[in-house]
C-alpha angles and dihedrals in degrees: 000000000000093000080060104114088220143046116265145146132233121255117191122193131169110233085254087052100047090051094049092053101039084054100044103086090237120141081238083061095052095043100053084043089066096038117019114130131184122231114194 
């Protein structure tokens, strides 16, 4: 995450947890829908 040009924090999610969140209506939902990015 430091070579990362911006500040930002780590969200870990199991498969089953993304889903559900991604799914749920929330505003959390929306937003990671829009930004959400993988690191591997």
């Amino acid at each position: 995450m430091a070579e990362l040009p911006l500040s930002c924090d780590a969200l870990v999610l199991t498969p089953a947890e993304l889903e559900q969140r991604l799914n749920d209506g929330s505003r959390m939902a929306m937003e990671l829908k829009s930004d959400l990015r993988w690191l591997l």
